[in-house]
N, C-alpha and C positions, 0 to 999 in steps of 0.2 A: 690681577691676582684674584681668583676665587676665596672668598672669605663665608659662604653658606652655610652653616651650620647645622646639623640635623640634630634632633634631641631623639631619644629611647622609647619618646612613645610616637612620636610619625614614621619611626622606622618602616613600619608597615603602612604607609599612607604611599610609598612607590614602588609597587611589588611588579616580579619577573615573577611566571609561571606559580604564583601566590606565596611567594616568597620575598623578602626586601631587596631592592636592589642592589645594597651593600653586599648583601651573600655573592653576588654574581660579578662584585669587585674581586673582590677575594677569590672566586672559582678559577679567573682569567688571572691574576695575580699567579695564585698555585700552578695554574697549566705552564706558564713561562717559564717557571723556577723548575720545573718539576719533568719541563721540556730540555732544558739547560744540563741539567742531573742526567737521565738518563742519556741523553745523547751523546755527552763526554763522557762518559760509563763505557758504554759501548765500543766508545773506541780506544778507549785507555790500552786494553792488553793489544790489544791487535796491532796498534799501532807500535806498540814496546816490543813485541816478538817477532815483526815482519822484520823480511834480512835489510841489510842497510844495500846490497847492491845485485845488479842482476835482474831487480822486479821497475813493476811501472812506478809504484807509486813506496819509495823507499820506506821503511823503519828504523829504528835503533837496533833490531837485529839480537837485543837481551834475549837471554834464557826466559824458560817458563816459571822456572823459581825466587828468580829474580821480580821477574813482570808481576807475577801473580801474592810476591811478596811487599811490593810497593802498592797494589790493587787494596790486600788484608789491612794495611795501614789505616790506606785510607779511609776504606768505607767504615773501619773501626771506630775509628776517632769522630767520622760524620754521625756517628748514634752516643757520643758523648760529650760534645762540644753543647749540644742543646740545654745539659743540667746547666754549664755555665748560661748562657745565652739566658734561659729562662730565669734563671736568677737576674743575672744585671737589667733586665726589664721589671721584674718587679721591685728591685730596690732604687733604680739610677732612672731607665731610660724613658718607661713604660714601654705597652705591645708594641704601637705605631713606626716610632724614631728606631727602634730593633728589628725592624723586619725592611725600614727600608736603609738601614745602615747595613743589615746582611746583603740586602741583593745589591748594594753599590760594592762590597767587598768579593759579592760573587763573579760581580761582572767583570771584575778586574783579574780574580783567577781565572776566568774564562780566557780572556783575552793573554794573558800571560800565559798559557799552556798553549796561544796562536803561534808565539813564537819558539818554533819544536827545534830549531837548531843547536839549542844550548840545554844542558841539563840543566840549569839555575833556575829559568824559566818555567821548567814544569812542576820544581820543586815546588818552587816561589807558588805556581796558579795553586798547585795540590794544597798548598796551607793556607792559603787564602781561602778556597774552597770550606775547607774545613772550619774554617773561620767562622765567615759567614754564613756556613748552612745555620751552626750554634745560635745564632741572633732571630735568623728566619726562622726556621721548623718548627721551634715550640710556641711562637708568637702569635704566626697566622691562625693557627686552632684557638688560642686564647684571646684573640680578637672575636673570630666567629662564635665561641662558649661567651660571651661575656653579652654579645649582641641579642641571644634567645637565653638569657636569664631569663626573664619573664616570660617567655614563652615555650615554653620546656615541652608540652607537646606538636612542635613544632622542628623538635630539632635533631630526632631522628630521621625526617627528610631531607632535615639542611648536609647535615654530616652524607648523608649519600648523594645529594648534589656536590657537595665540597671535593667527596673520594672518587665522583667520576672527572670533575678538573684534575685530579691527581694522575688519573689513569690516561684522561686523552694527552697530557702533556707528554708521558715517557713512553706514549705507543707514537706520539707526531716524531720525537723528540729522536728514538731510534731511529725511525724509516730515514727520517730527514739528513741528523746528520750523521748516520750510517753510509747511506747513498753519497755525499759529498763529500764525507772524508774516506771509502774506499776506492771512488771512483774520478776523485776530484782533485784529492791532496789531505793529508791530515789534520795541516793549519787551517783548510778550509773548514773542516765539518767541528774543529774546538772553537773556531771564529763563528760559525754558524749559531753554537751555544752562546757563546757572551753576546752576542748581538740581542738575542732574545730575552737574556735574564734582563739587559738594560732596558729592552720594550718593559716585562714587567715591571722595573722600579721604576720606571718614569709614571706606567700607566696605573700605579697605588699612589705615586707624590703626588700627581694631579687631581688625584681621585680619593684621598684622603680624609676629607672633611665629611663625607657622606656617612662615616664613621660618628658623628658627632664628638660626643667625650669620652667616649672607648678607648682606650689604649693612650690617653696622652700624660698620663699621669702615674706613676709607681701607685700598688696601693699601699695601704698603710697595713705596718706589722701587725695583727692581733690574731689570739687563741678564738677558733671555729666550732664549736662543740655542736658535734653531733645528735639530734634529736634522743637517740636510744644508745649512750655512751654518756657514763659514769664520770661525771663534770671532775669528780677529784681526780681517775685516769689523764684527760684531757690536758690538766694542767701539767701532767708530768713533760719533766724534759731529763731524756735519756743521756745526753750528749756532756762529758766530762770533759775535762781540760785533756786527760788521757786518752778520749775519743779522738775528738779531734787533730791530735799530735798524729793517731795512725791512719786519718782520713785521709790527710797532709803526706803521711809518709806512702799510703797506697798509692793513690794520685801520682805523686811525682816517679813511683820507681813503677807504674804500668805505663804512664805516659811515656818516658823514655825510654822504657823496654822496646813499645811499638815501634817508637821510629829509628829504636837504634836496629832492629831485625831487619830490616830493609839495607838502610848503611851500611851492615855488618858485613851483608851478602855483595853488596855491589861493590864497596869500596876495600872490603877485605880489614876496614878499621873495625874494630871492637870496643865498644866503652866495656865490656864486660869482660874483659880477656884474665880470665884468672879460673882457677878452679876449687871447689871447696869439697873436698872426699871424691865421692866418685861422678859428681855433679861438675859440666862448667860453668861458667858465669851466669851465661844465659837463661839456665835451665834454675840456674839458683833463685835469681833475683828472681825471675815470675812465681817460683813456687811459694816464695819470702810472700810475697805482693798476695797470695793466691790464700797461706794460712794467712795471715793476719786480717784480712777482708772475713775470713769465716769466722777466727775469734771475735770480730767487733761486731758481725753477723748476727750471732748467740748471745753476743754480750744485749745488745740493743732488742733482741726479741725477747729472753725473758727478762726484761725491767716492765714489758707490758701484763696486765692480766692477763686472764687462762685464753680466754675467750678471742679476744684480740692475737696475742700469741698464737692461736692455731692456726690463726686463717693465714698472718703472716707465713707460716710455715706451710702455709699450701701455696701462696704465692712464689716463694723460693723452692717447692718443688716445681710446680710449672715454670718459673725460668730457666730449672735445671735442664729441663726438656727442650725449652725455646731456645740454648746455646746451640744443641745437635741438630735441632731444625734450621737454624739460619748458616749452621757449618756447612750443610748437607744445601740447602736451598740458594748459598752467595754464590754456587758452580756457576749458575745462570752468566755470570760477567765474566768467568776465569775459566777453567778448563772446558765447560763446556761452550764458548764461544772460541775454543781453540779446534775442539773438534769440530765444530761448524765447518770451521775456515780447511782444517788440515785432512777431514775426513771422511765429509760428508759429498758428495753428489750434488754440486749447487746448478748446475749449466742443466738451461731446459730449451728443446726446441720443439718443432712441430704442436699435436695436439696439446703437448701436457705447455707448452710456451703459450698457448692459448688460452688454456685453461688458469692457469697461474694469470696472465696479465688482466683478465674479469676478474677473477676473486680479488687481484691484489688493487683493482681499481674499486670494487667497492667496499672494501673496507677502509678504507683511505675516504674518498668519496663520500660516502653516506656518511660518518659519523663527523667529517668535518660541514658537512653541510647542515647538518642538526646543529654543531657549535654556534655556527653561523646563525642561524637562524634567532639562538637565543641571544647573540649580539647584536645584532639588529633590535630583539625585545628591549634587552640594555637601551641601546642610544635613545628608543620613544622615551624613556622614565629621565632619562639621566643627560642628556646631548643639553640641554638650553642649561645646566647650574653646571656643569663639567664637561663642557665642550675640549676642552686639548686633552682631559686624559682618553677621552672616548676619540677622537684623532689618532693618537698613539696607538692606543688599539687597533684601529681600524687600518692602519698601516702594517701592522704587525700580522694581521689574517690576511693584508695585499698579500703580503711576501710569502705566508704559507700558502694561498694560492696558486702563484706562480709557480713556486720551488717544485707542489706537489705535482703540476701539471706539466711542468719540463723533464720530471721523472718519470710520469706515467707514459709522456709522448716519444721518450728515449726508450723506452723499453718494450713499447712497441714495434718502433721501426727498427729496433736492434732485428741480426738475423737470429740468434740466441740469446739468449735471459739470463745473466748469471746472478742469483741471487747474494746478496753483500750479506757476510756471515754475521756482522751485525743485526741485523732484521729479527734472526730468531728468538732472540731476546723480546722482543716484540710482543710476541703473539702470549707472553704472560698478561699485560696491561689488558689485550682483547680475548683472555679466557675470562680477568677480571670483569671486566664491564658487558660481558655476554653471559657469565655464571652468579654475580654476585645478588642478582635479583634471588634466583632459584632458591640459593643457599641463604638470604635472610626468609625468604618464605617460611622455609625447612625450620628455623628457629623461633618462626612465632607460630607454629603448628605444634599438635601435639605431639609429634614426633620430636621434639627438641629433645636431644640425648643431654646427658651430665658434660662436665665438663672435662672430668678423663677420656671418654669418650670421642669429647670434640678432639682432646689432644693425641690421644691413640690414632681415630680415623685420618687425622690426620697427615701423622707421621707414617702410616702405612701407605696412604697415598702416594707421599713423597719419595717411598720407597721402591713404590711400584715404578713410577716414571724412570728413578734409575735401571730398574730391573731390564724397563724396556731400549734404554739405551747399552744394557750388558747385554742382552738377547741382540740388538743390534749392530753390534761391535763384537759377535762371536765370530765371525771370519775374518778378521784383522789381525794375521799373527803377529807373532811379538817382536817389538824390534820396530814394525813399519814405522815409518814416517809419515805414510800418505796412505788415502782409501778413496772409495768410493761408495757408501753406504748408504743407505734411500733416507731421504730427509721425511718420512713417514715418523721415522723414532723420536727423531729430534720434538717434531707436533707432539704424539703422544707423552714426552717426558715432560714438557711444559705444559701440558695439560692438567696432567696427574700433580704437579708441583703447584697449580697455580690450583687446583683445589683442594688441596693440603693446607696452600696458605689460608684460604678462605676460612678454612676449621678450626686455624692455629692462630697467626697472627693477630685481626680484629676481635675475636672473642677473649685473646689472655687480655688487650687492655683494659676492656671490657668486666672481667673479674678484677682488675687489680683496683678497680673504680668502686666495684660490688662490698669488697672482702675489710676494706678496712676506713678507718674515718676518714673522714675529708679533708683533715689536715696532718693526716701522716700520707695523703695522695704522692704528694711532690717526691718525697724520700723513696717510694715504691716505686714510681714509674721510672725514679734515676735509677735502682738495684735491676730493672726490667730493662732501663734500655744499656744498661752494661749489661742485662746476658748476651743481649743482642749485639752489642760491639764485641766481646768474646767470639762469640758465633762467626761473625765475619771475618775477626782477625783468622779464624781458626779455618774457613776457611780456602783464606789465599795461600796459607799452611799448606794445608791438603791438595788446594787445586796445582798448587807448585810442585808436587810430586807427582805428576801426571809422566811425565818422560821417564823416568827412573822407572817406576811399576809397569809402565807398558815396553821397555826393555826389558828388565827383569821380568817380569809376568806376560801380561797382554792387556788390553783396553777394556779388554770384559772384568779382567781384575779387580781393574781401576773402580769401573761403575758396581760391581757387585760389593765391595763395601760399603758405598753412598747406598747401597740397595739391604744390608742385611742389619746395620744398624740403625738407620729410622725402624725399620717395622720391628724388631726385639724390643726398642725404647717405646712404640707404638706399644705391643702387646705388653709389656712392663706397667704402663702408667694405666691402664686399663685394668688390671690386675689390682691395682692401687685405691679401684674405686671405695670400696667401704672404706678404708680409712680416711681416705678424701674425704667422706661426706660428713664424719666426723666432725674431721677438723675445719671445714668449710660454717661449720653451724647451719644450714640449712640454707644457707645463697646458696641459689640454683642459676 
């Protein structure tokens, strides 16, 4: 049993590329979990919408409304399960015991979405999932925030070491089990993910201690007062017996909303089945859930001063924003991995089968061989005090070496290529980790625009890429079922998307860290990461209505909405700037 202990100030006495070697636990940790996520992402709907007979490799054969309504659910509820999660680690678990209690919980929905012949089982993995992400997501950050406390210029490099483990995990994560669950079976490529999330939680339990006394301990409750905030503000506490009752009451009637919209559609049962004027149930209770969140909203913003109060209120308008961007940007899992699969041009032979299998071998290739390279750095610091988590590990890159190289050598010798409509989902993680340099450059230059700006350029980005898939989807008349349209579009709208998010995503946390004290963080980043669960319920919503609008209309319909409301909300919040800067008080 490894009993080593590291303390807070040798951390840096075993550096990787002059960083601790704990950061590079944690980088390999996130790549598994993150490998895990996206890979069963990817094949969620595809899997849910292929027909159940007639094809190689069967589905469930559900509608898109259905599929894409159980998809909204879920990824919902994974951007709010982490308020709880980060709570019970700071009051019960500490970081440690919550991140490797999430990924034993993950791995078990993993492997229960393996077995696809019963719907109990996918429920069962989906809440499991959901579960565990809560425990993981907010923990692993607040393990590596706690490691460069003291070293604070230090940790604008770590966090982009941290965000490229994030990125190589759901671009391996895709390829991998895209390729084996469309070519392989579908149990294979959700068993593919639980295999991998278990590599990660084995290879943090082993590897644990290098942490020294980070995360093993809840901290203790106390008032934070900010250096330039008014110690008598500070003390305030907003939160009434009457608050709470309708935290309690939102909570429970949005929770059961989410998942009764899914149930409601599939099994035709309704916990809402009633009407109140010219509203049904449905429509009631979220709107209930929707005022009263704004009343306790307003309530809780002015009990603060002026000051504090503004900036709040620049925050809730940028979240306002952040719902349409992740409405408009969750396509990536749901309708648009439906037109991958239903519309797009995937079979390549001859030169361009040529061409595709070099590009697609080095991008694979090289950036797994740079992973590599820094695990090998790993095992010189860390192999003699954590010999079996770095084992685990190293078994863990076996197998993504194999896998990658059984794919690459099958798709050569194929006489034709057909690209797995999963993949394109892909190519966001490698705009991220090929753009995201440029774009922090752009931010510490003097070109760093405001932050409406960032949100505007943004959202017009985002706008654009659909524009290119409505310009691309202009000769698909209405009604069709099937196309054949150049996967050109497809690149260019994930391009344009993935630098939107670059604009939009990392810079709103970013403010929401800037604009107000340090100990109302926690309270803001949960109203942030519910716009973002909003967003996504919102949607599987929308991507569910893909069939309807392109019989009724046409597919260019479809993408011209995703296409005219980011960029009006773009040119909106831009428009917005002076009184931003206002109410911002001068954070830039």
């Amino acid at each position: 049993m490894q009993t080593t202990i590291e303390t807070k100030d040798d951390f840096f006495s075993s550096k990787v590329l002059g960083h601790p070697s704990g950061l590079f636990v944690l980088f390999f940790t996130e790549m598994w979990e993150r490998f895990s996520y996206y890979g069963m992402r990817a094949l969620l709907v595809l899997f849910l919408t292929t027909k159940m007979f007639g094809v190689t490799n069967p589905g469930w054969g559900w509608d898109s409304i259905n599929a894409l309504s159980v998809y909204g659910s879920y990824t919902s509820l994974a951007y709010l399960t982490p308020i709880l999660g980060g709570y019970m680690a700071d009051k019960v678990l500490g970081y440690r015991w919550a991140v490797i209690l999430g990924a034993l919980i993950m791995t078990l929905g993993h492997l229960s979405m393996a077995i696809e012949f019963h719907p109990f089982f996918m429920y069962l993995g989906l809440c499991l999932l959901v579960l565990g992400n809560g425990f993981f997501k907010p923990n692993m950050t607040s393990v590596l925030s706690e490691m460069y406390k003291k070293h604070p210029e230090k940790k604008d490099g770590a966090y982009t070491i941290f965000y490229m483990g994030v990125n190589s995990g759901a671009f391996l994560g895709m390829i991998l089990c895209g390729y084996i669950g469309e070519n392989m079976g579908w149990s294979y490529g959700f068993g593919l993910a639980g295999i991998f999330m278990f590599v990660g939680m084995l290879q943090f339990y082993f590897t644990r201690n290098i942490f020294g006394s980070i995360g093993l301990k809840p901290k203790k409750d106390a008032v934070v007062v900010d250096e330039n905030e008014d110690p008598a503000e500070a003390k305030r506490n907003p939160f009434s017996a009457v608050d709470l009752v309708m935290v309690a009451l939102i909570s429970i009637v949005g929770l059961v909303w989410v998942i009764n919209d899914p149930i409601s559609k599939i099994t035709g049962s309704n916990l809402f089945n009633f009407t109140v004027g010219p509203l049904n149930g449905d429509k009631f209770v979220i709107l209930l859930a929707l005022v009263l969140f704004i009343i306790l909203l307003v309530k809780r913003i002015f009990q603060y001063g002026p000051i504090v109060r503004d900036k709040m209120i620049a925050i809730v308008i940028m979240a306002f924003i952040t719902i349409f961007f992740w409405a408009s940007f969750e396509q990536a899992g749901g309708s648009m991995t439906l037109f991958a699969r239903d519309y797009t041009d995937r079979v390549l032979d001859g030169n361009s089968k040529i061409v595709f299998n070099v590009i697609n071998t080095l991008i694979t290739i090289i950036p797994l061989s740079i992973i590599t390279y820094v695990l090998l750095r790993l095992f010189r610091q860390t192999f003699g005090k954590y010999a079996l988590g770095n084992i685990i590990l190293s078994v863990g890159f076996l197998l993504i070496w194999i896998l990658i190289i059984y794919m690459l050598k099958n798709q050569y010798y194929d006489v034709k290529t057909e690209v797995p409509a999963s993949w394109f989902g892909s190519l966001n993680s490698l705009f991220i980790i090929s753009c995201a340099p440029i774009v922090s450059k752009l931010w510490e230059s003097k070109y760093n625009p405001f932050a409406t700006f960032k949100n505007g350029f943004g959202m017009i980005l985002l706008g654009i890429g659909f524009g290119a898939l409505a310009y691309g989807a202009s000769s698909i008349p209405a009604g069709a079922k099937v196309a054949q349209i150049s996967m050109i579009w497809l690149v260019l709208a994930y391009l344009f998307h993935t630098l939107g998010e670059l604009f939009i995503s990392p810079v709103g946390l970013s403010y929401v860290s800037k604009l107000v004290p340090g100990r109302m963080i926690g309270i803001m980043f949960g109203i942030w990461y519910l716009a973002i669960a909003i967003g996504n319920k919102i949607a599987g919503t929308m991507g569910g209505m893909i069939d309807e609008i392109t019989a009724q209309y046409s597919m260019k319909t479809f993408f011209l909405i995703f296409t005219l409301i980011p960029v009006g909300l773009g040119l909106f919040i831009m428009l917005l700037t002076p009184i931003m800067k206002k109410l911002m008080h001068g954070v830039k």
